[in-house]
Every structure is written in structure tokens, then in C-alpha cells.
C-alpha positions in Angstrom: -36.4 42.1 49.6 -33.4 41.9 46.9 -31.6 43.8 49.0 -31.8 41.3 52.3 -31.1 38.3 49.8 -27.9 40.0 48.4 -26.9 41.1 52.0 -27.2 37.5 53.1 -25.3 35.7 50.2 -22.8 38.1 50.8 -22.5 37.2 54.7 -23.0 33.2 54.4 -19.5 32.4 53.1 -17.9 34.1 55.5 -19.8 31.9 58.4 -19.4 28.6 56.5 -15.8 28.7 57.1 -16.5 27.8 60.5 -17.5 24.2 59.3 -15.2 22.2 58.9 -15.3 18.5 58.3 -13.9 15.5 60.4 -12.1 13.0 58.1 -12.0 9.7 59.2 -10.7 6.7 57.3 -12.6 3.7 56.1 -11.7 2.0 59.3 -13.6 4.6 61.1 -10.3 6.2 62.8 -9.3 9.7 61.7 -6.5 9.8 59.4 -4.8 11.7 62.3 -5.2 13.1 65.8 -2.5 15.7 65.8 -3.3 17.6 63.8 -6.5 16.3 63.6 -8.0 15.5 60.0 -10.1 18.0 59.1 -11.4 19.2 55.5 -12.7 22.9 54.4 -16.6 22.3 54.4 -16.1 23.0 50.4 -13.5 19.8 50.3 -16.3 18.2 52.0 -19.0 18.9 49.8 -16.8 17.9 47.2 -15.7 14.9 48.0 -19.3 14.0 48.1 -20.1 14.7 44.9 -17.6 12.8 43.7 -18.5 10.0 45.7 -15.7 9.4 47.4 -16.6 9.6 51.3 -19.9 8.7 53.0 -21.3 11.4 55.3 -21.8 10.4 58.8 -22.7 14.0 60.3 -24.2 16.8 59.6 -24.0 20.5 60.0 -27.9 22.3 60.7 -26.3 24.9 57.7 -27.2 23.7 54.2 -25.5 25.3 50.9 -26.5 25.2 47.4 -26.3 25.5 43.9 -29.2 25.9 41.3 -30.5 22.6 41.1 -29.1 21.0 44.8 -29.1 21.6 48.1 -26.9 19.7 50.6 -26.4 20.2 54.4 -22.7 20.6 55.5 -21.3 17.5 56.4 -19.6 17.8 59.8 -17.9 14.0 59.7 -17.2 12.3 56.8 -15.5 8.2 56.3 -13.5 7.8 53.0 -14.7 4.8 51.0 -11.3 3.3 50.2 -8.7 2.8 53.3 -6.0 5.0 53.3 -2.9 2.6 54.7 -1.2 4.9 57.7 2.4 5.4 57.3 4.5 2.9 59.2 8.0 5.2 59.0 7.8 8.7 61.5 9.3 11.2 59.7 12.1 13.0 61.6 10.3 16.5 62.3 10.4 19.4 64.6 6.7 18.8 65.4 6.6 14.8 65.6 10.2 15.4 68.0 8.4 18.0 70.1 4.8 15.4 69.8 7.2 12.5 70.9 8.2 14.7 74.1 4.5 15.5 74.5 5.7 19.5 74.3 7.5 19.5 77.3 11.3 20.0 77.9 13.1 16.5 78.6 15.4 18.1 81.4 13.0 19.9 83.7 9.2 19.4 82.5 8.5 23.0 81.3 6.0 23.6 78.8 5.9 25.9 75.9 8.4 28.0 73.8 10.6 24.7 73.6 13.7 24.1 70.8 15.5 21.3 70.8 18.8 20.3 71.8 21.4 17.3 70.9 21.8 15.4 74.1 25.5 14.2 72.7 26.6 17.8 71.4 27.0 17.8 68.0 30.8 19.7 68.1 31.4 16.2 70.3 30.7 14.2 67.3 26.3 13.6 68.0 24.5 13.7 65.2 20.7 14.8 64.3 18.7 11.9 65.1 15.8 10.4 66.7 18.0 8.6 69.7 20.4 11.9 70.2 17.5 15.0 70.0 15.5 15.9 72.6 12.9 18.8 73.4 14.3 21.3 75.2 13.4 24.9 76.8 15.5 28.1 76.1 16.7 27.8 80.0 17.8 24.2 79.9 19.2 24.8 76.3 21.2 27.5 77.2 22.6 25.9 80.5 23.2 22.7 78.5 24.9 24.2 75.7 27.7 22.2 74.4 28.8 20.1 77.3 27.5 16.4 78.0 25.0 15.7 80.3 27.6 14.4 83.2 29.4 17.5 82.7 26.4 20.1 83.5 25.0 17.2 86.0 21.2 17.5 84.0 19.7 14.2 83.4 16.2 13.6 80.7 13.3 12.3 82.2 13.3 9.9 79.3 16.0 8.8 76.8 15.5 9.7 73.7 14.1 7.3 70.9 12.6 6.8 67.5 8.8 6.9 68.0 6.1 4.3 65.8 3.6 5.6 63.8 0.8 4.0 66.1 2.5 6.0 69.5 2.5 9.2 67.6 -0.8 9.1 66.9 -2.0 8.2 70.4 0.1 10.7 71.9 -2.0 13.3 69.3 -5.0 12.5 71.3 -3.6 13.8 74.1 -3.5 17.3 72.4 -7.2 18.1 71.4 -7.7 21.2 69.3 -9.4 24.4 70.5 -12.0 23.6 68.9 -14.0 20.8 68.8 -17.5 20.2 67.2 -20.2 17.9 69.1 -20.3 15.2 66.4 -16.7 14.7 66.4 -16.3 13.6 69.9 -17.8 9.7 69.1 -15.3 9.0 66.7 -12.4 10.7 68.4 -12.4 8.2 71.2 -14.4 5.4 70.5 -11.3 3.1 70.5 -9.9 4.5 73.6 -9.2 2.0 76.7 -12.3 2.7 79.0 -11.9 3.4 82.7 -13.2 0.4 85.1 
């Protein structure tokens, strides 16, 4: 019997990884879409402790120490409001979330770079309004010429995103994975169809 305890003590950590913990804010919104706002199950249990979220979910998995026992919150809501940022950081990943990960001269999808729109040895600088998402095909036919030159159009012109339009475009990007008592407060604010 020792023997089965120790195996399964052993084993457990390894499978609570898998439970991780939906963050939302006090508001009742996750703190972000993409990437969505999710805590190791020990930051979780944590923050409990400590009293500073309220558990909404639960996991069926329980862990403990020697004089508690807790089940694995699966969504938690902190207790004091977290203000969202109002200024987008200029990233690779909010550029490429802007373009919803798709090249702005022909539409493909996947391995994109990006690519100045007013080529920088013409004087265009790294920015918001003059980078775009772009694939390795259109890139490369693009290179350093303007876009009249190479006769390539965007499908939009490029522009500096808000906070709020970043976050609804991370909606559109789920994760791989997501857990059954997430999916309430993922989309409870989203417009319903008539």
C-alpha cells in the first residue's frame, strides 16, 4: 500500500499541470484574449490563499497540504480591477494580431514577417501607419520598391490599433485548448446573432 501512495504522489504533479486557471478581471472580462489569461493551477491556488481572487470554477482534481484540501480552481475573478492599458505597444505579435495573421498584400496565412510599405532606404520609418504583415513571397517581390512601382496594393492601410480592437481581434484566435468552464466568460459580452 506505501508503495501505491508513493507511486501516485509521484504521478499527480505531473497531471496537475494540465490545469490551468482562467484569469478574469473584477469586471468579469479576462485580462486578455490573445494570449488568453491564464495562471499555473499553483498561481491559482495561491492567489487564493492570499485572498486575492474569488474562485468561480472548479477543477474535479483537488490538491493538498497537511491540514487543507482545495479543488483546482479552473476560473478565477481578481478582487481589485486591473485598469487595461489604453497605449498598444508597437510589437511583432500586436502588428501581426492587428493583421489578424494574414499577409496584407495577398491574404496568406502563416510563416509571415513584416515589411515597411514606404521602404525604409526611401526614408519610411518603423511604425504603426508604415509596417505591415507580410509573407516571405510578397516580401521578397516587394523588397525595396514602392508599392506603385511593384503594382501590389494592401487590403487595408496600415494604422495604429486601440487597446479595445486588439483585444477583440484576440477573440478571434482561440487557443488549442480550451476548458468547459472557460467558455461562459469568454464570450458573454459578445454581440449575439438575431
Amino acid at each position: 500500500m506505501d508503495g501505491d501512495f508513493r507511486t501516485s504522489f509521484v504521478r499527480e504533479p505531473g497531471a496537475l499541470r494540465k490545469h490551468p486557471s482562467l484569469v478574469l478581471n473584477a469586471d468579469y472580462r479576462p485580462l486578455s484574449y490573445y494570449p488568453l489569461s491564464l495562471w499555473p493551477w499553483q498561481e491559482a491556488v495561491k492567489a487564493v490563499w492570499l485572498d486575492r481572487v474569488s474562485i468561480v470554477a472548479e477543477y474535479d482534481q483537488t490538491v493538498r497540504s497537511p491540514s487543507t484540501t482545495i479543488r483546482i480552481p479552473s476560473v478565477v475573478v481578481l478582487k481589485d480591477y486591473v485598469k487595461p492599458r489604453k497605449r498598444v505597444a508597437f510589437t511583432r505579435f500586436n502588428l501581426f494580431l492587428r493583421d489578424e495573421f494574414a499577409c496584407q498584400y495577398c491574404g496568406a496565412k502563416g510563416d509571415l514577417t513584416f515589411d515597411h510599405v514606404v521602404p525604409r532606404a526611401s526614408g519610411g520609418v518603423t511604425s504603426w501607419e508604415n509596417v505591415v504583415a507580410a509573407c516571405a513571397k510578397c516580401n521578397l517581390r516587394k523588397g525595396a520598391k514602392s508599392l506603385r512601382q511593384t503594382g501590389m496594393s494592401l487590403r487595408k492601410p496600415p494604422r495604429r490599433p486601440g487597446a479595445e480592437e486588439l483585444r477583440n481581434l484576440g477573440r478571434k484566435f482561440p487557443p488549442n485548448y480550451l476548458h468547459e468552464s472557460w467558455l461562459d466568460f469568454l464570450y458573454w459580452d459578445a454581440e449575439l446573432e438575431a
